[in-house]
C-alpha positions as a Markdown table, in Angstrom:
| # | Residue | x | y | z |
|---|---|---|---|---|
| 1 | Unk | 90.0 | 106.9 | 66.4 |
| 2 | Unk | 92.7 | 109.5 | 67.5 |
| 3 | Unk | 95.5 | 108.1 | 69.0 |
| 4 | Unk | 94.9 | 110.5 | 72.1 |
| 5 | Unk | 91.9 | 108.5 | 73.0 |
| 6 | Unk | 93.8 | 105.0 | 73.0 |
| 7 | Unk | 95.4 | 104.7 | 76.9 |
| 8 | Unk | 97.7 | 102.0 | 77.8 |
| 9 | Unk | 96.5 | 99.7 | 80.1 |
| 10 | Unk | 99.1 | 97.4 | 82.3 |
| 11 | Unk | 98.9 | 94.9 | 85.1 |
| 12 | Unk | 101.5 | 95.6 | 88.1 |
| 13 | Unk | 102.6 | 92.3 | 89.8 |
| 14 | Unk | 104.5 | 92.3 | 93.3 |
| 15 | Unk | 105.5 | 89.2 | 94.9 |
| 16 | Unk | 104.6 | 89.9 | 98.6 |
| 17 | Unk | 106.2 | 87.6 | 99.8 |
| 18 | Unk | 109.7 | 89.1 | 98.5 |
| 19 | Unk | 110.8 | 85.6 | 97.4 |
| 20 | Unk | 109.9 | 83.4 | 100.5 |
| 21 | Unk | 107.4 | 81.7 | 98.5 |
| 22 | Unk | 109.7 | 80.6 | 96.6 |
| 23 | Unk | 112.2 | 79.4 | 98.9 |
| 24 | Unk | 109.6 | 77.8 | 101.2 |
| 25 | Unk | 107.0 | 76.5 | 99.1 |
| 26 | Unk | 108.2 | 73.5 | 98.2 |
| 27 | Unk | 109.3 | 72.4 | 101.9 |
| 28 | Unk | 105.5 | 73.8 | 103.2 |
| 29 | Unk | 103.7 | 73.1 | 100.2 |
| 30 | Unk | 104.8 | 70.3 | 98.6 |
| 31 | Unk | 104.6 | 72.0 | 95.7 |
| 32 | Unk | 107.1 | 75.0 | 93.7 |
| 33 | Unk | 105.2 | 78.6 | 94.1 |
| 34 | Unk | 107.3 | 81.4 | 92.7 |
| 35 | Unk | 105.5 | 83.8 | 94.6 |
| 36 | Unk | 102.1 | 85.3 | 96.6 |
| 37 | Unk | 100.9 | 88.0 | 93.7 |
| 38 | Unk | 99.4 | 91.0 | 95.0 |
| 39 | Unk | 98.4 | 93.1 | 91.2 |
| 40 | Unk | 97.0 | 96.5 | 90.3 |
| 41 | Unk | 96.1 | 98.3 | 87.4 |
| 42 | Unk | 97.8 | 101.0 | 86.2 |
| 43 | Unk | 95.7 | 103.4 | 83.5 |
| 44 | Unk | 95.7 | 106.9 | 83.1 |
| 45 | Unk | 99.0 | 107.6 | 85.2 |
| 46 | Unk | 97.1 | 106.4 | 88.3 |
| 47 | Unk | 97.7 | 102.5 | 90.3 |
| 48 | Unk | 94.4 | 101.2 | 91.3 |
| 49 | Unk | 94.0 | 98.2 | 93.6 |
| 50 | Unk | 91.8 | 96.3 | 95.8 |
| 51 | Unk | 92.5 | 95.0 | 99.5 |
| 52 | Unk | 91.6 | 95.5 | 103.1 |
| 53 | Unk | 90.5 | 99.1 | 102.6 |
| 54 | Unk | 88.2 | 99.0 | 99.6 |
| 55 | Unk | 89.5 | 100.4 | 96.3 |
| 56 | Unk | 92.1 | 102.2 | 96.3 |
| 57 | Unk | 94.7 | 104.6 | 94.1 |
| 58 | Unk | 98.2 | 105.5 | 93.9 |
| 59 | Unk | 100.7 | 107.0 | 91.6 |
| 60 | Unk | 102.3 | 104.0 | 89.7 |
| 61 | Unk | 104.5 | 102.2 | 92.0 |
| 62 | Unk | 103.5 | 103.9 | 94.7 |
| 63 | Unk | 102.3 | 101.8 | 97.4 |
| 64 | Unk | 104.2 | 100.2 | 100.5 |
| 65 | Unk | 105.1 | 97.3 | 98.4 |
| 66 | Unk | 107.8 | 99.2 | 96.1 |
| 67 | Unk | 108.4 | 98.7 | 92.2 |
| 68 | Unk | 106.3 | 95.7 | 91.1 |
| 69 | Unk | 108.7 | 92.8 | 90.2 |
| 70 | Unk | 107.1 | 92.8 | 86.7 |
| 71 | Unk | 104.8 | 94.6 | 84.0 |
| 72 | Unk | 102.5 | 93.0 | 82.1 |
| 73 | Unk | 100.6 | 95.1 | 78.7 |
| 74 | Unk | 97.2 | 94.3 | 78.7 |
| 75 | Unk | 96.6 | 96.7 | 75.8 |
| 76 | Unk | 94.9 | 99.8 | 75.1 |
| 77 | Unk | 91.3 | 101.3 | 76.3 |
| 78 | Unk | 89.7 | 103.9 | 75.1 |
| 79 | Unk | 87.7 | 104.4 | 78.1 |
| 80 | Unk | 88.6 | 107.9 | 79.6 |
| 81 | Unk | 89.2 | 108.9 | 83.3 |
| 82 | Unk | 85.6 | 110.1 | 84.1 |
| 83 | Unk | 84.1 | 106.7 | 83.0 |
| 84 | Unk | 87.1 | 104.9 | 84.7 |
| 85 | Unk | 86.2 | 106.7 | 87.7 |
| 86 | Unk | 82.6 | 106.2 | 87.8 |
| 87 | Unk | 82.9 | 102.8 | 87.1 |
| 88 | Unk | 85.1 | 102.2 | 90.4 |
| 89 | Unk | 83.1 | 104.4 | 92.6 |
| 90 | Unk | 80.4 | 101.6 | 91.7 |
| 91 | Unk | 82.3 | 98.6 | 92.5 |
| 92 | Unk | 83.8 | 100.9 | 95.5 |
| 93 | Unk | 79.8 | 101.5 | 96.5 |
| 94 | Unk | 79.0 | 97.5 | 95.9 |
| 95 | Unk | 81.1 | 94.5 | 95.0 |
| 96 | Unk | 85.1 | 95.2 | 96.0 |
| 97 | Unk | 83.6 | 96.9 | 99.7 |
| 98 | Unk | 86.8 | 96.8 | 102.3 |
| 99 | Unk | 84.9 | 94.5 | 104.0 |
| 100 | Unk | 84.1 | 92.0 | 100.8 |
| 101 | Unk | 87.5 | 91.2 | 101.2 |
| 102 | Unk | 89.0 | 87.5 | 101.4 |
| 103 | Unk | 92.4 | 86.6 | 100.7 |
| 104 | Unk | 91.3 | 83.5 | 98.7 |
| 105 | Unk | 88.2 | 84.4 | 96.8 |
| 106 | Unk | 87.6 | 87.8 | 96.1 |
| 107 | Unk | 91.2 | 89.2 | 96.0 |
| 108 | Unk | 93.4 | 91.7 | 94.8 |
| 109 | Unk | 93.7 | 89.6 | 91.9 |
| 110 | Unk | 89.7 | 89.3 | 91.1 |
| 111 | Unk | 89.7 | 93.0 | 91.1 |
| 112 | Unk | 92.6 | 93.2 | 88.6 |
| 113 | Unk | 90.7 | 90.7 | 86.8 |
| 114 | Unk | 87.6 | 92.6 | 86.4 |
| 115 | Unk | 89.2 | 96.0 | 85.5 |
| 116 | Unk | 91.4 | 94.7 | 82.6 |
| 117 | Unk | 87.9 | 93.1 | 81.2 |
| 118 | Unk | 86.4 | 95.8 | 81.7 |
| 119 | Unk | 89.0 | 98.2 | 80.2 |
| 120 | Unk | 90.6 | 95.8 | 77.3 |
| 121 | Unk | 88.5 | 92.8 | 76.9 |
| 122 | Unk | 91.4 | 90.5 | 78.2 |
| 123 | Unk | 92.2 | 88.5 | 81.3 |
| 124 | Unk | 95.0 | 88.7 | 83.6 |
| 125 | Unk | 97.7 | 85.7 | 84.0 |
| 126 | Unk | 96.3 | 82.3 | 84.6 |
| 127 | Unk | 99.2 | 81.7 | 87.2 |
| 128 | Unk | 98.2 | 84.5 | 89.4 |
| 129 | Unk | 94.3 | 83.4 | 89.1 |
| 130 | Unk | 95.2 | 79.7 | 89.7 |
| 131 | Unk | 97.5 | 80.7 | 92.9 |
| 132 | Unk | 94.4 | 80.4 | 95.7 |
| 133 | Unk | 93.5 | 77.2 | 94.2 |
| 134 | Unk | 97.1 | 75.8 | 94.0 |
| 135 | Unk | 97.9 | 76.7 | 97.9 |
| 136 | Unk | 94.3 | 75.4 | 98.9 |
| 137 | Unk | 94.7 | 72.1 | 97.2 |
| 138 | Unk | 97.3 | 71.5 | 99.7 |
| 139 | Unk | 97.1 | 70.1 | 103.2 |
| 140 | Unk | 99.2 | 72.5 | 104.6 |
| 141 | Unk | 96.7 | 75.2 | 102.6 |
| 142 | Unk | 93.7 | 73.5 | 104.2 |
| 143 | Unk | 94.9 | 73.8 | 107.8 |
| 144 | Unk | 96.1 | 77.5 | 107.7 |
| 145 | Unk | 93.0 | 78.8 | 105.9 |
| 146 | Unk | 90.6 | 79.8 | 109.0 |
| 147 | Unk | 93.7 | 81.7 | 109.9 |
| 148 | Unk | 94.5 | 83.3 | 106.2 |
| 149 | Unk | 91.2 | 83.8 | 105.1 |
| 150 | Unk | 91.2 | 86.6 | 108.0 |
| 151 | Unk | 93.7 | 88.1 | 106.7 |
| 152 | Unk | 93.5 | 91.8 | 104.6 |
| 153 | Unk | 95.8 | 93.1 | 102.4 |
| 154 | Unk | 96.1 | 97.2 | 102.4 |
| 155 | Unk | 99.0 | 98.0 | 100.1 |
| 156 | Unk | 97.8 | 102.2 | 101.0 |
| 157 | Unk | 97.1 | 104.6 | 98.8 |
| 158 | Unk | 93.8 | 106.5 | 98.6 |
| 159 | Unk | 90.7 | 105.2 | 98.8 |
| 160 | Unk | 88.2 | 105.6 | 95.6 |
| 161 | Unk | 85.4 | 106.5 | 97.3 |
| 162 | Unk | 86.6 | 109.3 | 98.8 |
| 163 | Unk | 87.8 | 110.2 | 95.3 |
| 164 | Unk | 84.3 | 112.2 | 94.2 |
């Protein structure tokens, strides 16, 4: 395999709650979160996400929410731009709809999720798959979600669909 048809795959994290979590969690929670993780993935010199608006693309670091606060290398792919493409036009037709959006169970996060397996073979952080779970284990999560599970996340960018 040429080394031209190896692309570096990363995951983007951003803490979007710019450190309250951190500072709150423990007096709301009960428990220590060091943050509410909204990722992307970045391949090909292009930030794709999930949220409110469907999937969406950006150049890296691109979105309302800044510089991620860190990087993670999920490894290499060989799967080129066209395929990449066609494979989130799909889930963009199908499974990661705008309106298939819930802040707890099909996220951000279960997007990122499904793109690194799909492009590497490997799986995201356990701490940012776990973070649902850990907040709705809590009363405090219990009462609020009615109210969070209407929320949507739309970090901008532009939307795959439209990408063809």
């Amino acid at each position: 395999m040429d080394q031209r048809d190896n692309f570096p795959v990363k995951l983007y994290i951003y803490d979007i709650s710019r450190g309250m979590a951190r500072q709150l969690s423990p007096a709301m929670l009960g428990k220590q979160l060091d943050g509410i993780w909204h990722t992307a993935v970045v391949v090909h010199g292009e930030e794709y996400f999930f949220g409110g608006g469907g999937i969406s693309s950006c150049p890296p670091g691109g979105t309302v929410l800044g510089d991620p606060d860190s990087i993670v290398d999920l490894g290499n792919t060989e799967v080129t731009t066209e395929i990449l493409i066609d494979y989130l036009t799909s889930l963009a037709e199908s499974t990661y709809r705008g309106d298939k959006y819930n802040l707890f169970e099909h996220n951000c996060n279960t997007f990122s999720g499904e793109v690194a397996q799909f492009l590497t073979g490997r799986k995201i952080p356990s701490y940012i798959t776990d973070l649902p779970s850990d907040i709705l284990s809590t009363p405090f999560g219990q009462a609020l979600r009615p109210f969070l599970d209407s929320m949507a996340i739309n970090p901008g960018g532009n939307n795959i669909s439209g990408q063809r």
